[in-house]
Structure formats: structure tokens, C-alpha cells
C-alpha positions as CSV (number, residue, x, y, z in Angstrom):
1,X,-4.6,14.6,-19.8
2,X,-4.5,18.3,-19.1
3,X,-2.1,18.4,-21.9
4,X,-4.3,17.2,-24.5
5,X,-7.0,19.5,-23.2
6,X,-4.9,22.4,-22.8
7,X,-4.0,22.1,-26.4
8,X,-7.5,21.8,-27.5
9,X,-8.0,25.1,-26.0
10,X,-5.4,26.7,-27.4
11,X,-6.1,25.7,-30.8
12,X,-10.1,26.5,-30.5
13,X,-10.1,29.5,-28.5
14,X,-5.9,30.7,-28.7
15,X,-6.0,32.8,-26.0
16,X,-3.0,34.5,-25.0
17,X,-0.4,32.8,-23.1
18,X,-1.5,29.4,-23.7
19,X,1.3,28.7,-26.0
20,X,3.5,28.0,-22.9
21,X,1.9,24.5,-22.0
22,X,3.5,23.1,-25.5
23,X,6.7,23.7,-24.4
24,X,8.3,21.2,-23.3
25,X,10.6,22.8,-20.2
26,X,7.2,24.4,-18.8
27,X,5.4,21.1,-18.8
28,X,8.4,19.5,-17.0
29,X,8.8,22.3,-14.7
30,X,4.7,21.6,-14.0
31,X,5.6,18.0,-13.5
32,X,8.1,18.5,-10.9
33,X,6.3,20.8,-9.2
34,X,3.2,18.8,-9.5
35,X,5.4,15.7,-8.3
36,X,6.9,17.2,-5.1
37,X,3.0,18.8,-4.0
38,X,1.7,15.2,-4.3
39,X,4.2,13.3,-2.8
40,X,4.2,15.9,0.3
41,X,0.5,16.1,0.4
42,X,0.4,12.2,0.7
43,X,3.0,11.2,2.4
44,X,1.3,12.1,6.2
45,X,-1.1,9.9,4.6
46,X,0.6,7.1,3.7
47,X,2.4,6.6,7.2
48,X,-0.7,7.2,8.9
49,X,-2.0,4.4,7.5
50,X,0.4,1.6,7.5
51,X,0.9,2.5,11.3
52,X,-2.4,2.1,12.1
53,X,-1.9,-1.6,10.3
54,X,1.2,-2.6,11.7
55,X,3.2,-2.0,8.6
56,X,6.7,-1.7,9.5
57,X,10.2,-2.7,8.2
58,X,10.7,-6.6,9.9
59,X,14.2,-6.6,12.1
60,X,17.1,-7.8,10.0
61,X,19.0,-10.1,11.8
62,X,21.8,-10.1,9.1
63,X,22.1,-6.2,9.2
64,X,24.0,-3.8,11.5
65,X,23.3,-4.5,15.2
66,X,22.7,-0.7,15.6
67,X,19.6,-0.9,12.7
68,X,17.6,-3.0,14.8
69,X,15.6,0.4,16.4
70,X,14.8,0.9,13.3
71,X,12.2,-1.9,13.4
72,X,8.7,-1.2,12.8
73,X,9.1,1.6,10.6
74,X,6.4,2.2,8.1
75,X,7.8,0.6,4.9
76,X,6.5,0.3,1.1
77,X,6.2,4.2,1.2
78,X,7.3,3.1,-2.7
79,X,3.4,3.8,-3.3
80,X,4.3,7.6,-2.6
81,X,6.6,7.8,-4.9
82,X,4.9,6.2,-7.4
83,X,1.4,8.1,-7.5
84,X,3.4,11.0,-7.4
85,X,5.2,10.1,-10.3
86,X,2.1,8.4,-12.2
87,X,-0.2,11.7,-12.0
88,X,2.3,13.9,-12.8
89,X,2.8,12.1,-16.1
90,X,-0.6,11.3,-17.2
91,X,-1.4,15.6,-16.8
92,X,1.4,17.1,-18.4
93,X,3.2,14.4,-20.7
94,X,2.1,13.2,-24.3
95,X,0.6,10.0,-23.1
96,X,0.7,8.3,-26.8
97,X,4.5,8.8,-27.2
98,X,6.2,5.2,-27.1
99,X,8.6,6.7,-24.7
100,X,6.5,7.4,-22.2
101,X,4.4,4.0,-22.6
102,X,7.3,2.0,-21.9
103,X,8.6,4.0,-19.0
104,X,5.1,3.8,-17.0
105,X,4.6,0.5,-18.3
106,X,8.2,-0.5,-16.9
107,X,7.6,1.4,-13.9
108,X,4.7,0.1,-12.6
109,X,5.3,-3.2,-13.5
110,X,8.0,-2.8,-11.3
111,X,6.3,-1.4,-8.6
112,X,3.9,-4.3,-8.6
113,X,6.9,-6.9,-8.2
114,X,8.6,-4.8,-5.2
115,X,4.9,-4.2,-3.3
116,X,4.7,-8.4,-4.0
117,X,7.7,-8.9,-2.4
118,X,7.0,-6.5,0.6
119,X,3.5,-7.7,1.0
120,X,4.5,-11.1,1.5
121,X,7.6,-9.7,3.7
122,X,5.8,-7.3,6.1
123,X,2.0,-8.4,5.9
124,X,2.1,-11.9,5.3
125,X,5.9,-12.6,7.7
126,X,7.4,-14.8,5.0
127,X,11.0,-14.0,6.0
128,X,12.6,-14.0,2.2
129,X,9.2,-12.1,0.5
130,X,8.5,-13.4,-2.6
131,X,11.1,-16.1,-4.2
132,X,14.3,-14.6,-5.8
133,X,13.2,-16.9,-9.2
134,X,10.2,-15.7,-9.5
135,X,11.5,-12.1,-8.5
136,X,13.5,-12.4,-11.4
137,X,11.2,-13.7,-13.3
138,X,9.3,-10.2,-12.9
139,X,12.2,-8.4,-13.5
140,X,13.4,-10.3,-16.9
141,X,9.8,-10.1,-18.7
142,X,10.1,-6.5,-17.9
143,X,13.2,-6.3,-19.7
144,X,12.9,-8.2,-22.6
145,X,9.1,-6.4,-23.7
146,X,11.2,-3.2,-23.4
147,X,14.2,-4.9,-25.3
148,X,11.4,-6.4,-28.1
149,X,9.7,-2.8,-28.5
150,X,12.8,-1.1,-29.2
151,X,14.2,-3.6,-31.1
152,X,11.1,-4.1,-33.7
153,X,9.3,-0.5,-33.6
154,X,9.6,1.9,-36.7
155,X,10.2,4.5,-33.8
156,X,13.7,3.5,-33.2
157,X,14.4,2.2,-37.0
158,X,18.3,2.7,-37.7
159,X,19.2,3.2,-34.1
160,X,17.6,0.6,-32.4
161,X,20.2,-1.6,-31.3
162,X,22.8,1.4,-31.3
163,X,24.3,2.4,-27.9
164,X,26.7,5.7,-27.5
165,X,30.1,4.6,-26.4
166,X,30.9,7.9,-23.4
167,X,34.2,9.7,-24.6
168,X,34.4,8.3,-28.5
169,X,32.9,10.3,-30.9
170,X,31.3,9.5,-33.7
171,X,31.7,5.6,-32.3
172,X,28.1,3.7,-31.5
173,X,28.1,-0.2,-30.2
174,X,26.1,-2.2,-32.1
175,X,24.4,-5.1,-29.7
176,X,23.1,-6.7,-32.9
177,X,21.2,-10.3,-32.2
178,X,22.4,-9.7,-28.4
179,X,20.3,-6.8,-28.2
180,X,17.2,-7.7,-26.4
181,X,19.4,-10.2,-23.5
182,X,21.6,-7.1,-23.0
183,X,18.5,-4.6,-22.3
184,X,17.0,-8.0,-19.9
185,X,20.7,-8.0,-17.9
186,X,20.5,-4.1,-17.8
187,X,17.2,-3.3,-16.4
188,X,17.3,-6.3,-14.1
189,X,21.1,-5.6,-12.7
190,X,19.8,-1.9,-12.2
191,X,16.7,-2.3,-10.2
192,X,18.6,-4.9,-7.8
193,X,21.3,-1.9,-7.5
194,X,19.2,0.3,-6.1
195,X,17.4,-1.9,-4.3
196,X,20.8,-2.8,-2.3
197,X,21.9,0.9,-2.2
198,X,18.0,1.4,0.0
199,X,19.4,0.6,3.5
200,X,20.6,3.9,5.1
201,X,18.0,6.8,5.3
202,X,17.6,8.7,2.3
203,X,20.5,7.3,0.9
204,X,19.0,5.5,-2.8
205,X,15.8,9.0,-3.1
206,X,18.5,11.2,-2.9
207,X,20.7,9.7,-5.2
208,X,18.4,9.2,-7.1
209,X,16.8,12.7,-7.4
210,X,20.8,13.6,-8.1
211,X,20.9,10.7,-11.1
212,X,17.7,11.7,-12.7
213,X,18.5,15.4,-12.8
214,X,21.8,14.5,-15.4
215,X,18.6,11.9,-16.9
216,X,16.7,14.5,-17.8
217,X,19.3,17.1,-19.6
218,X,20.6,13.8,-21.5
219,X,16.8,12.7,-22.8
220,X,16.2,16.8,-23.5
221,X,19.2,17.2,-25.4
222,X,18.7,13.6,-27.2
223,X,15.7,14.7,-28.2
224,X,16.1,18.2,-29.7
225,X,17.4,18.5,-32.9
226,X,19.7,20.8,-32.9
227,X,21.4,20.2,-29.1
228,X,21.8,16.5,-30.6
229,X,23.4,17.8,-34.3
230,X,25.8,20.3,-32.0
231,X,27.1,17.8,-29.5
232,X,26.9,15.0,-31.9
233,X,24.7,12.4,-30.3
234,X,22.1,10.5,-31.2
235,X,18.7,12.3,-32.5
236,X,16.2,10.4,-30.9
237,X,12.9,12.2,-32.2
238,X,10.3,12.2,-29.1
239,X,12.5,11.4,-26.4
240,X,12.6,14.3,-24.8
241,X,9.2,13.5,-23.6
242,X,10.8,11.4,-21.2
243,X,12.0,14.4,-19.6
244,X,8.5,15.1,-17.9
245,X,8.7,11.8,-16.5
246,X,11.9,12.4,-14.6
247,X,10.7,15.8,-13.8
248,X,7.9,13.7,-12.1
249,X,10.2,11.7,-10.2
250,X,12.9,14.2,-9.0
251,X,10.1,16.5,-7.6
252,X,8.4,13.0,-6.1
253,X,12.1,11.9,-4.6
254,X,12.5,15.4,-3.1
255,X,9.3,15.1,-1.5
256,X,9.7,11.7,-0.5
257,X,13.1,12.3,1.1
258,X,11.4,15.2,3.4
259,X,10.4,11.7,5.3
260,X,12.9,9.6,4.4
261,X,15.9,11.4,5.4
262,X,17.3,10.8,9.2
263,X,16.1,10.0,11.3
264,X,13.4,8.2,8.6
265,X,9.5,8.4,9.5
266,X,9.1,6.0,6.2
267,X,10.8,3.7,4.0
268,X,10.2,2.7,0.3
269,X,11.0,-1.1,0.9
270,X,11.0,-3.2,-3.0
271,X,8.2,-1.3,-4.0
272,X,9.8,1.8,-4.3
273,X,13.2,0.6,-4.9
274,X,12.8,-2.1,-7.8
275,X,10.8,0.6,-9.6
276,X,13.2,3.4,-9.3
277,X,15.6,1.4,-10.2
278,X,14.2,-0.5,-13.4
279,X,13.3,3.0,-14.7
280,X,17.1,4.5,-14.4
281,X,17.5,1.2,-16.4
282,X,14.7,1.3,-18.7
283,X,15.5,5.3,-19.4
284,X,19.1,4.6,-20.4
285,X,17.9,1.9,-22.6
286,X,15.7,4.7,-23.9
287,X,17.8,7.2,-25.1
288,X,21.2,4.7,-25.6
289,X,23.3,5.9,-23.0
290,X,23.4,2.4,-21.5
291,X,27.3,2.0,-21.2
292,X,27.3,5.6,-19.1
293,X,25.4,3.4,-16.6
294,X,28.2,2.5,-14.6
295,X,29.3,6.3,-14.6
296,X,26.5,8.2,-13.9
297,X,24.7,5.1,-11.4
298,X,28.3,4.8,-10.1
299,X,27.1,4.9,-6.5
300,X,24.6,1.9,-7.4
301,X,26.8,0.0,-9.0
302,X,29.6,0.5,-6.4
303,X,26.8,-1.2,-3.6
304,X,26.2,-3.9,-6.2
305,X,29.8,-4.4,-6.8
306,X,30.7,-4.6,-3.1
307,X,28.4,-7.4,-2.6
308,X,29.3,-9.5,-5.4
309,X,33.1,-8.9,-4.4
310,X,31.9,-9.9,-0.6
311,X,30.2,-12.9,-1.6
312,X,32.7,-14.2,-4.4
313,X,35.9,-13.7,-1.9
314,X,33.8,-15.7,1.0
315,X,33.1,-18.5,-1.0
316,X,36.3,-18.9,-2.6
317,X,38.2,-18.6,1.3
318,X,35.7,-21.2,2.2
319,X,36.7,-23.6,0.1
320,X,40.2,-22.8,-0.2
321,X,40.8,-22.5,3.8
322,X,37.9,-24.1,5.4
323,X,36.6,-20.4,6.6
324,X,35.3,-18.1,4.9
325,X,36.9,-14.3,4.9
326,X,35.1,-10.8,3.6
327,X,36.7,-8.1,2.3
328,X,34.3,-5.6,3.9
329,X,33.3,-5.3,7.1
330,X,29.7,-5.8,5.6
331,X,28.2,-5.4,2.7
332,X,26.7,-3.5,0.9
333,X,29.8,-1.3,0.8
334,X,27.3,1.6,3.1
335,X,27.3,-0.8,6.2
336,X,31.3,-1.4,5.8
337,X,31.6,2.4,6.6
338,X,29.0,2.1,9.1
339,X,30.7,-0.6,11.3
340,X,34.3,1.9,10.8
341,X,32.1,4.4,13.1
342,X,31.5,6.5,10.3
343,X,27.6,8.5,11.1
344,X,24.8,7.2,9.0
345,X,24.1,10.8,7.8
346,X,27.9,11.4,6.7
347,X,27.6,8.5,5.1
348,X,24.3,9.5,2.9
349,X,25.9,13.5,2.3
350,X,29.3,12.1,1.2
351,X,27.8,9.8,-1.3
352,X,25.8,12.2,-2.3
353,X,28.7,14.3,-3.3
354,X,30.1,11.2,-5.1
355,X,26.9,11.0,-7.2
356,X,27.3,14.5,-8.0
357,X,30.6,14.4,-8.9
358,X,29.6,11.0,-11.3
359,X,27.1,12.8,-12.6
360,X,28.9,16.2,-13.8
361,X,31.2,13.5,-15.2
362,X,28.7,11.5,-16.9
363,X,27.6,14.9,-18.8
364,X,30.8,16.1,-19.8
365,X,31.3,13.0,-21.8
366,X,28.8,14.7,-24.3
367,X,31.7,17.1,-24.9
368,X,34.9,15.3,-24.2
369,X,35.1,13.0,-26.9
């Protein structure tokens, strides 16, 4: 909003200076900052309040012995993240561009499904939250309204069922017909990634801040002109918009983690977590970097991986040998470290030097090619 009347000034009045706030880094810049002042400022707030009603994350019988003092921590601290995001966005961003639309849209949406599912969880004591269908119900009509508008708007004609292929240039994957299931699996496998990565203390915020920071040189450089003509990507006019969105959410995750990191005062729970996640999703989709996915989110999808091996190799023992066997110690893959002894908060630093690592990778694949 300020955008719109900042401009308006500018072009009425044009006093000096004002130029700045069309400028695409300033108005990030504004975001971020903007972001990490709001989710500081309510974040006191927000765990004063669901302490005084009781809101706290349920004992999980299924996790790590050692977890279990962890009980009755506030949880769905999501809505921090979220507000601080959601302002940010409506000020300093170009609220009509498509981009943005379906990032908030996705976003919230989201949000919605994860505060569901904790609701029922922590409020209303239903063990399992809301049912996994119906979950992924919320999750699939997500995906395939962002799958429809990019396949049928005149915004995206002639790219929009393109994807870069990382390392190969001049080489684009063409999803075709498969297009819209392929952007339903994609959003849906990466919000249930993070969600899975959120059970050590700052763990999935601070990855995530680390994720969106490559995000957000990818969407500026996709949508500049001449940064996509020189490293020989695809122009996506108006994406770099999305840039002040992810500004938004890597100053909300560094406020957030302030109380998230250990020992944690708050928790995001699925409110938080699907929505994070769906938007790493839902921004890949965005600017057609899907396939670097499993690259640059490598520390989600190593969680989600861990579990699917865990589950897959139990089952299969089962039946084969009448017991079941794991692979891990426990999954996700964070709790396997855990029961090796290994410190929750060396856990969280060294795979925060993993998504560092993935993510200086996952940009020089721009040039290595």
C-alpha cells in the first residue's frame, strides 16, 4: 500500500529522493527490515497469550524420550511468522503483480490448513489434528490453482510449462499435459518436508531464512533483463517482485528464530511450517527452478527422504522376517543423530552449514552449465 502511495507522491509532488522507493532492492531491503521489527515486536505477544490459554506443544509419545520437557511449549507461533510476512508485503510490494497474488494466496492458504491442524491438535486434544486426507486435500487444491494459473495465464505464455534443468544450458523440461499434477506433487511434497524437518529448535526458520536468501538472488536475477540474458536463464518479466516477499520472510524467520532457537520459548507447529514450506514450493514453481528443489531444499528433502527410507525398509522386514527393522535410529534423519548423543544445537548449526553449502551450490549452477 505504501508503495502505491509513495509513487503517487513522487509523481505529483517529485520531491527529491523519492525515486528510491521504485527500486526494487530498497523496497526489499524495507521488507526485511520491516519483517524482522514485526515479528520481534510480536512475538512477546504471541507467547504471552497462548500461555495464558494453555497453548502448548502436546507430549509425543513416538518422539525422543529426552523431548518430553519440552511439553507445553507455546506452539502455532506460525501466526508470527506469517503477519510478519503478510504486512511487509502488502506496504512495499506491487500487490497486482500475479506473482505476488499467488504467493500470498498460497501462503495463507496454507497457513490456514497448518493452524486447522494445530487447532484441532492442541486446543481441541484430537491426538492426529485434522485427518491426513483431508490435510492433503488442502494441500493438492493449493497446488493445482497455482499449477492452473501458470499454466493458462498470458503472464507466463511460452514458458509456462518450461522448467530450467541445473547444470545444462540452454536445456528447459517441458512438463507438457503433466504440468499442473507435477506443480500439485511439488508444492504438497515440499510443505510436508519442512514440516518433518520442524522438530529440533530452530532447526526448519533457520534453514529456511538460509534457503530463501539463494530464493531471492534467483527470482531477482529471473526477473531482470539483462542478469537473465547474461547468465542465460529464463526472463520471467515481473518476478523479481517476488523478491520482496522473501525479503519479508527472511527478516520474519530471523526474528522468529530470536525465540525459537534453544532452548525454544515458541514453536511454529503446522501453521508455520505447511506455509513455509508450500511457499519454497510455490516460489520454485514461480520462477522454474523446480528441479534445483532437491539441491537447494536438500536438507528438507534429506528429513523427508529419511522417513520414507525408515518406513519402506520396516514394512518390507515385517513382512519378509516377521519384525520389522529401521535403518535409523529414528526418523526423521535429525532424531537418528539425536539418539547417537550428538547435542540438539550441533545438530541445528551443522545443518545449517549443509544448507549453506546446498545453497552456494544451487547458485553456481546459474554459471556452471
Amino acid at each position: 500500500m505504501l508503495y502505491y502511495l509513495l509513487e503517487y507522491i513522487n509523481k505529483v509532488f517529485n520531491p527529491p529522493g523519492f525515486d528510491i522507493f521504485k527500486f526494487l532492492t530498497f523496497r526489499s531491503a524495507l521488507a526485511a527490515i520491516t519483517g524482522l521489527c514485526l515479528s520481534i515486536f510480536f512475538s512477546p505477544k504471541v507467547i504471552r497469550i497462548l500461555q495464558k490459554h494453555q497453548i502448548g506443544e502436546a507430549k509425543k509419545i513416538d518422539g525422543p524420550k529426552f523431548h518430553w520437557s519440552k511439553t507445553g511449549t507455546p506452539t502455532m507461533g506460525g501466526i508470527i511468522i506469517i503477519l510478519s510476512v503478510v504486512i511487509p508485503v502488502l506496504l512495499w510490494s506491487d500487490i497486482t503483480s500475479i506473482y505476488v497474488i499467488l504467493i500470498l494466496a498460497g501462503t495463507i492458504w496454507l497457513s490456514l490448513v497448518g493452524f486447522l491442524d494445530d487447532y484441532l491438535k492442541v486446543i481441541k486434544k484430537l491426538p492426529n489434528g485434522l485427518i491426513a486426507r483431508y490435510k492433503l486435500l488442502g494441500q493438492v487444491l493449493i497446488g493445482a490453482a497455482v499449477g492452473a494459473v501458470v499454466y493458462y495465464a498470458p503472464q507466463f505464455h511460452g514458458v509456462h510449462t518450461l522448467t530450467t534443468i541445473p547444470f545444462l544450458k540452454n536445456v528447459n523440461l517441458d512438463f507438457s499435459y503433466l504440468y499442473i499434477p507435477a506443480v500439485i506433487f511439488i508444492i504438497t511434497a515440499t510443505s510436508n518436508a519442512v514440516n518433518l524437518t520442524d522438530g529440533l529448535d530452530g532447526l526448519a526458520i533457520g534453514v529456511t531464512a538460509i534457503v530463501m536468501i539463494a530464493l531471492a538472488i534467483m527470482c531477482y536475477v529471473s526477473g531482470n533483463a539483462i542478469y537473465a540474458r547474461y547468465l542465460n536463464i529464463l526472463f520471467l518479466p515481473g518476478s523479481g517482485e517476488l523478491t520482496v516477499f522473501i525479503a519479508a520472510l527472511i527478516g520474519a524467520s530471523l526474528g522468529f528464530l530470536w525465540y525459537n532457537c534453544y532452548p525454544a520459548q515458541v514453536f511454529m507447529g503446522d501453521t508455520g511450517s505447511l506455509a513455509i514450506g508450500g511457499a519454497f514450493g510455490i516460489l520454485s514453481v514461480l520462477i522454474k527452478k523446480e528441479l534445483l528443489i532437491p539441491i537447494l531444499g536438500g536438507v528438507f528433502f534429506m528429513e523427508t527422504i529419511s522417513v520414507i527410507i525408515q518406513r519402506v525398509y520396516f514394512k518390507y522386514t515385517k513382512k519378509k522376517y516377521g519384525e520389522g527393522r529401521r535403518v535409523f535410529k529414528m526418523a526423521p534423519i535429525h532424531h537418528h543423530f539425536e539418539m547417537l548423543g550428538w547435542p540438539e544445537p550441533k545438530i541445528v548449526i551443522r545443518f545449517y552449514i549443509i544448507a549453506i553449502i546446498l545453497a552456494i551450490i544451487s547458485l553456481t549452477s546459474f554459471k556452471i552449465r
